[in-house]
C-alpha positions in Angstrom: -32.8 -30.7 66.9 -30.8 -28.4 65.1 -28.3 -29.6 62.4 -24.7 -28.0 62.6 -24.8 -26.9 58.8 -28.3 -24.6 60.2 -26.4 -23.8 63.3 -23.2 -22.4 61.2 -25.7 -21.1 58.3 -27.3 -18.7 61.8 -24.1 -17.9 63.3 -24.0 -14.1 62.9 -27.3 -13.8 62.3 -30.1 -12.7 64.4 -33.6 -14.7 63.7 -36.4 -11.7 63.3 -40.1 -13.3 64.6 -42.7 -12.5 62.3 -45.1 -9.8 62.4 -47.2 -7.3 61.0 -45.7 -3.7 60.3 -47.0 -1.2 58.0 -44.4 -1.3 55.0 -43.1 2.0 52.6 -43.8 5.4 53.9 -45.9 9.3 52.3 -42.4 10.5 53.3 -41.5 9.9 49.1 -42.8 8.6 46.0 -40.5 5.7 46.2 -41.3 4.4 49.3 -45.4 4.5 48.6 -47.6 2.8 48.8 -48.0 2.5 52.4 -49.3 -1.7 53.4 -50.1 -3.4 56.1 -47.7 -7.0 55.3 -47.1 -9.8 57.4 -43.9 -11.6 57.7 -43.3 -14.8 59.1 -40.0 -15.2 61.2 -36.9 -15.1 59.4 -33.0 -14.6 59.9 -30.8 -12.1 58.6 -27.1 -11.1 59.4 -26.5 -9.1 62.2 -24.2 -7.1 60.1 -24.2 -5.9 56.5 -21.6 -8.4 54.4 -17.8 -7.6 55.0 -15.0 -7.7 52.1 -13.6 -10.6 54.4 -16.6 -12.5 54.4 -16.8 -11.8 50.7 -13.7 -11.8 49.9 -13.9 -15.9 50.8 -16.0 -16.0 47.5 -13.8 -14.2 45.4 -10.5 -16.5 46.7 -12.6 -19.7 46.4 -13.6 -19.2 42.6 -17.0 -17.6 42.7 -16.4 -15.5 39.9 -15.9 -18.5 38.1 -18.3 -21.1 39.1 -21.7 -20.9 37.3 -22.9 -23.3 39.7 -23.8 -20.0 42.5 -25.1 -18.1 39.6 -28.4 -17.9 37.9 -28.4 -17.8 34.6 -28.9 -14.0 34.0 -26.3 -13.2 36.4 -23.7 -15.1 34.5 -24.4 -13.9 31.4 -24.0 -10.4 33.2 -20.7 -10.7 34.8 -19.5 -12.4 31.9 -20.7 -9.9 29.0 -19.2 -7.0 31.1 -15.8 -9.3 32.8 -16.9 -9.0 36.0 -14.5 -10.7 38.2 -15.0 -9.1 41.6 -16.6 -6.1 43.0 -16.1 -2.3 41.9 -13.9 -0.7 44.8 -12.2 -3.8 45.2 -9.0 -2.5 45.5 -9.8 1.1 46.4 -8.3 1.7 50.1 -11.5 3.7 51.0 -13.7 1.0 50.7 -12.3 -2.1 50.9 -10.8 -2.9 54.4 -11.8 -6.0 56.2 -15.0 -4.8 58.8 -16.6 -2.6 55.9 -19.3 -3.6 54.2 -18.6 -5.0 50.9 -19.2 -2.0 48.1 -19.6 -1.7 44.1 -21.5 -5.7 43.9 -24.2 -5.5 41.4 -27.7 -7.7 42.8 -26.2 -10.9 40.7 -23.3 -10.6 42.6 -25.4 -10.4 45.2 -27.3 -13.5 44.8 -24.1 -15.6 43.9 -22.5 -14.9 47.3 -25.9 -15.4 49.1 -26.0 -19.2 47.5 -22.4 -19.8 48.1 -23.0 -18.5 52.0 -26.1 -20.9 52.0 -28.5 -18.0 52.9 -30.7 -16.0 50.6 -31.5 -12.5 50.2 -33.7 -10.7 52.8 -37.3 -9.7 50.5 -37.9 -5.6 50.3 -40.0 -6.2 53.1 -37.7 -8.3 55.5 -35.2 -5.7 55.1 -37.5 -2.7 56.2 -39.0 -5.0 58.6 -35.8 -5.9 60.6 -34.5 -1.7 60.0 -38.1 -0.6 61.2 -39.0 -3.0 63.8 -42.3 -3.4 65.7 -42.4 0.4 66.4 -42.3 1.8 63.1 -38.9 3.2 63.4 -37.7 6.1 60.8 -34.3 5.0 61.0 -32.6 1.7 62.5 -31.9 3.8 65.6 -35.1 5.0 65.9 -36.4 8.6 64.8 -34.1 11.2 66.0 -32.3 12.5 62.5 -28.9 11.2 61.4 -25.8 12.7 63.3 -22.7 11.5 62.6 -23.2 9.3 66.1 -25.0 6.9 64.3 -24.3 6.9 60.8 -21.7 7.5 58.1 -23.3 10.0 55.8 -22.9 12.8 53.1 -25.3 15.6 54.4 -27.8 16.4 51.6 -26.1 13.8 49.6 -23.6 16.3 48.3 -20.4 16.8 50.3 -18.0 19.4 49.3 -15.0 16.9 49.7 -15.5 13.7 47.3 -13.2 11.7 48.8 -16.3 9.4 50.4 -15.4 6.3 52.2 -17.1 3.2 53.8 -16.8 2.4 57.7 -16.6 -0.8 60.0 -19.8 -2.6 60.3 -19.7 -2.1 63.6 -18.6 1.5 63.8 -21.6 3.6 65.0 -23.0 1.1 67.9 -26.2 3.1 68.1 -27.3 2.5 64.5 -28.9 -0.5 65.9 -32.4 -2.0 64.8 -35.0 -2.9 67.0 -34.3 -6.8 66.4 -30.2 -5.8 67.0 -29.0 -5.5 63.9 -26.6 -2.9 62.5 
């Protein structure tokens, strides 16, 4: 039997069976070396974190309380005052379905143990993006349009006036497993 704090910790969040999936890519340095890993199942959200979900940290004191931080991570967002994310209040980035922006790994970390849920590993997260079939993208491995993706082409636009989208804006940028 499930307890309701598990059921409320996996509401939102799609459980990904384990597997075996050939991890990194030759397409760049970074993402080499190419191995065979095996996961066993775990849960991740179905959506990146919003600035309403995170902004529940923020109102509840998480900047404050040492007790979601690890040590290192305190000492960070105390050394540079740190008391909520970069882009915080910039309109472009901060409205309530977007994905949370400018949070540095400890910040991170913090919200993940004041949510009750933990990071995903490097390896979850390109597991649940690439799926069983060895996706190149989430969607699969047609290139990036701007159907399924919000995206500077070659990285450099000519306008800099970037901003973030709804979570759930481009409903083909879906993973295998269903995740966005």
């Amino acid at each position: 039997m499930v307890s309701n704090q598990v059921k409320n910790q996996l509401e939102n969040m799609i459980v990904i069976p384990g597997g075996t999936f050939l991890r990194g890519s030759n397409d760049s340095p970074d993402e080499q070396p190419v191995k065979l890993v095996t996961l066993n199942d775990f849960a991740i959200d179905k959506t990146p974190v919003t600035n309403q979900q995170f902004r529940v940290f923020v109102e509840e004191g998480g900047y404050g309380n040492p007790v979601f931080w690890a040590p290192k991570g305190w000492d960070y967002i105390n050394d540079n005052n740190i008391k909520y994310p970069n882009y915080w209040y910039d309109d472009h980035f901060n409205q309530d379905d977007h994905p949370v922006t400018g949070v540095s790994w400890w910040e991170a970390m913090a919200f993940a143990e004041f949510a009750g849920k933990t990071l995903p590993t490097e390896a979850q997260w390109e597991y649940a993006c690439k799926g069983k079939d060895q996706r190149k993208y989430p969607w699969g491995n047609d290139e990036p349009t701007f159907e399924y993706a919000n995206y500077a082409v070659d990285c450099n636009p000519e306008e800099l006036n970037r901003s973030s989208t709804s979570v759930f804006a481009f409903p083909k940028n879906k993973s295998f497993f269903g995740c966005f």
